[in-house]
C-alpha positions as CSV (number, residue, x, y, z in Angstrom):
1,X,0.9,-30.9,34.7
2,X,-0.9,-31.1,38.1
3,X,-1.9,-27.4,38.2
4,X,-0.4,-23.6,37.7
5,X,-0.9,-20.5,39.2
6,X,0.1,-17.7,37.7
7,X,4.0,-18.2,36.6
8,X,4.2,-21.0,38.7
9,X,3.7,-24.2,36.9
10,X,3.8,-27.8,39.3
11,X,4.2,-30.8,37.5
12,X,4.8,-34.6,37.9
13,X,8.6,-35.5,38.1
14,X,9.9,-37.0,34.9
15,X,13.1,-38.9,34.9
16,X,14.9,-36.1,33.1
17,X,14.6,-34.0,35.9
18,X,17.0,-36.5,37.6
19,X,19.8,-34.2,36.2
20,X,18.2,-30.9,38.1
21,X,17.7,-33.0,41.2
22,X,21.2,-34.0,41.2
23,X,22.4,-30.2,40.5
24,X,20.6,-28.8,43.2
25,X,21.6,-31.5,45.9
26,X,25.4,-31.4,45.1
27,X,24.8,-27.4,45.9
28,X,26.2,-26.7,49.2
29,X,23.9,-23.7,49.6
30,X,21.0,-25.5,48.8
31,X,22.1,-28.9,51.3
32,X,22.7,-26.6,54.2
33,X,18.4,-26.4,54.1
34,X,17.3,-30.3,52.7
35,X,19.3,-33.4,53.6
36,X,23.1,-31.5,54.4
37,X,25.9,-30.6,53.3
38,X,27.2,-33.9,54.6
39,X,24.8,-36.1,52.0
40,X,25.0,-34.7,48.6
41,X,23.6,-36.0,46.0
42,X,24.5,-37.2,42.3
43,X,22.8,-38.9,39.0
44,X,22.8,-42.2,40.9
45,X,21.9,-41.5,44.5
46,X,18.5,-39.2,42.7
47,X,17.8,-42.0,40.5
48,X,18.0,-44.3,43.7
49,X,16.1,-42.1,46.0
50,X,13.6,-40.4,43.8
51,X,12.7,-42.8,41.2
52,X,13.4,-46.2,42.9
53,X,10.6,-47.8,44.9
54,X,7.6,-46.2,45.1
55,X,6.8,-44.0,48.2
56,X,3.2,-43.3,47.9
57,X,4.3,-39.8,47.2
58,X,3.4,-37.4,44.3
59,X,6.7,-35.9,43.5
60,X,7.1,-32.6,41.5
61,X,8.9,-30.2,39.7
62,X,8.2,-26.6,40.3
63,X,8.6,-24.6,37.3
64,X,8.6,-20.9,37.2
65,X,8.5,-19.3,34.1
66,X,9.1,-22.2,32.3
67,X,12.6,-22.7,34.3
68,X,12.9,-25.3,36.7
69,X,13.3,-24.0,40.0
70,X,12.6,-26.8,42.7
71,X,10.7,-29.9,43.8
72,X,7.8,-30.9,46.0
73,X,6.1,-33.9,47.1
74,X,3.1,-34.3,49.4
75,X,1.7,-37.9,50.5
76,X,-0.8,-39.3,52.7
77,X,0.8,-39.1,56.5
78,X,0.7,-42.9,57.9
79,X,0.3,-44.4,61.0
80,X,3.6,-44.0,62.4
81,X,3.4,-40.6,61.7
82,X,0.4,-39.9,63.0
83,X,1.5,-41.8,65.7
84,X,4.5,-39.7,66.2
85,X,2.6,-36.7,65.8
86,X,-0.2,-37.2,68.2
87,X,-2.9,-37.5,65.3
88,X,-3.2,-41.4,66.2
89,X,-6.9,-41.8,66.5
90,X,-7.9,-39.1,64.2
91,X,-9.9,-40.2,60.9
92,X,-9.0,-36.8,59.3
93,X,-7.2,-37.2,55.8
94,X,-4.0,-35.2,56.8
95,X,-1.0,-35.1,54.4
96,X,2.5,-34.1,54.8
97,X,4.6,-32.2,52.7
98,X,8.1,-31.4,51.5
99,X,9.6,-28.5,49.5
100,X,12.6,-26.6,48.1
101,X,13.6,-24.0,45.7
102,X,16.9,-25.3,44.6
103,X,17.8,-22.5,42.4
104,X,18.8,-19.7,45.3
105,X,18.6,-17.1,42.9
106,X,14.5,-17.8,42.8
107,X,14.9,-17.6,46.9
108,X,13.5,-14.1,49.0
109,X,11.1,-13.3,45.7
110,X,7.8,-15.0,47.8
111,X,7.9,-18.0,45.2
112,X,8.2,-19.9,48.1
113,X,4.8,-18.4,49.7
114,X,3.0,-18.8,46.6
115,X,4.0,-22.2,46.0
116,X,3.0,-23.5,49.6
117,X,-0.7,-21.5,49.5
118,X,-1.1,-23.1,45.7
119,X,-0.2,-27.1,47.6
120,X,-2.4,-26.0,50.8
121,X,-5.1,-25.3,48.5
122,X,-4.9,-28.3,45.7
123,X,-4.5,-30.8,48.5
124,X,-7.7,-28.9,50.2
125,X,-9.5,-29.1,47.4
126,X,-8.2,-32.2,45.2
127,X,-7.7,-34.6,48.0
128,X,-9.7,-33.6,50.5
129,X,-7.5,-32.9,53.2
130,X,-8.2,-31.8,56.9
131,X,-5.1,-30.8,57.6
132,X,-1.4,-30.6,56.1
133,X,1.6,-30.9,57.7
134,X,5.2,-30.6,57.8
135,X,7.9,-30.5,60.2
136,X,10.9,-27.9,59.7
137,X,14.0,-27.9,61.7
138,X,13.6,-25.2,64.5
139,X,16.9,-23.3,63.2
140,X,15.5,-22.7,59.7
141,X,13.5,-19.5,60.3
142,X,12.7,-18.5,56.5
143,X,11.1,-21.3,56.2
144,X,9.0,-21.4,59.3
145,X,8.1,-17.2,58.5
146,X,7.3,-18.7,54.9
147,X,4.7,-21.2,56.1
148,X,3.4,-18.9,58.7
149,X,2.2,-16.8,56.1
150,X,0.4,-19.5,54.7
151,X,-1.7,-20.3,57.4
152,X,0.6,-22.8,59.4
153,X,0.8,-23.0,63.0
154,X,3.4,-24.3,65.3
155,X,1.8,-27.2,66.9
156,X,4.2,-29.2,68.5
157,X,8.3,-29.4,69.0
158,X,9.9,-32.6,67.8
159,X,13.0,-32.7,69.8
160,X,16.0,-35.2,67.6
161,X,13.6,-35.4,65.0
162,X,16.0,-35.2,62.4
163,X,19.6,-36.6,61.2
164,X,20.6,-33.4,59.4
165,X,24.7,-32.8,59.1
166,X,25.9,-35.4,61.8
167,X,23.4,-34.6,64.4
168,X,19.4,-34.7,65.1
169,X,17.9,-32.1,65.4
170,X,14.6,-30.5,66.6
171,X,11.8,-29.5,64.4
172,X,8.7,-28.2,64.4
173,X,5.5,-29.8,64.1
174,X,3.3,-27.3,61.9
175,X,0.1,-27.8,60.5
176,X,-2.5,-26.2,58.4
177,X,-6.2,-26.9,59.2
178,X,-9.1,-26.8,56.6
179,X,-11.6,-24.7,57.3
180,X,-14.4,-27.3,57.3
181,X,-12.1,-29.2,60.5
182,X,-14.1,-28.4,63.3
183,X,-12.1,-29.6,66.9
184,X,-14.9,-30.7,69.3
């Protein structure tokens, strides 16, 4: 276990958890939000993607109420990325994150917002980080009101940024900034 608030327990992915990975990205419902309906997902494909090389990202299981619900991952943004998202010469420890609740009856109950403020602050106090971002495409609204709550701002558009369901598309460059960042 990394850490639980409340209900909410987030904890290291095992590789049993391949066969709720694989459930929730075969879902239609849930693919129309992470990766498509065009790229779904089974046993193999998870093992391959999740559990193949290592990615320098902590990936999780979100339980609530001792049910699986979702996964998580945060990581250290490199270079590139910074690159790409204009935080090139900064010496700030920024990370990214990803996130989804793949069992849609869990969805509109503000799991979402509690599970975002409870990464924000465990990667603010854990890791250190300055800021924490993410990049949502512009379309997905929930999500972007979700993150908002938590503190996110809109910082940049990424126009193409993604290959989601036979086309890029744009996102938005969000970020959360620690309270001890201090822009000069």
């Amino acid at each position: 276990m990394l850490f639980q608030t409340g209900e909410m327990l987030i904890r290291e992915l095992e590789i049993n958890d391949k066969h709720h990975l694989a459930k929730w990205l075969s879902d239609p419902e849930i693919l129309q939000y992470y990766e498509g309906r065009d790229n779904p997902f089974d046993v193999e494909k998870v093992e391959e993607v999740f559990f193949g090389e290592e990615s320098g990202s902590t990936r999780c299981i979100i339980e609530f109420d001792e049910v699986s619900i979702g996964y998580i991952q945060f990581y250290e943004v490199d270079e590139d990325e910074r690159r790409t998202y204009g935080y090139g010469d900064s010496a700030e420890i920024i990370y990214g994150m990803d996130q989804f609740i793949g069992e849609s009856t869990y969805w509109n109950k503000g799991i979402g917002t509690e599970l975002v403020r409870a990464v924000v602050k465990h990667l603010i106090e854990e890791k250190d980080a300055n800021r924490i971002v993410m990049d949502p495409q512009t379309w997905n609204e929930r999500a972007i009101r979700c993150y908002e709550k938590c503190g996110f701002k809109k910082v940049k558009l990424l126009p193409k940024n993604e290959l989601h369901e036979g086309e890029y598309r744009d996102s938005w460059l969000i970020e959360h900034v620690s309270k001890t960042v201090v822009d000069v």
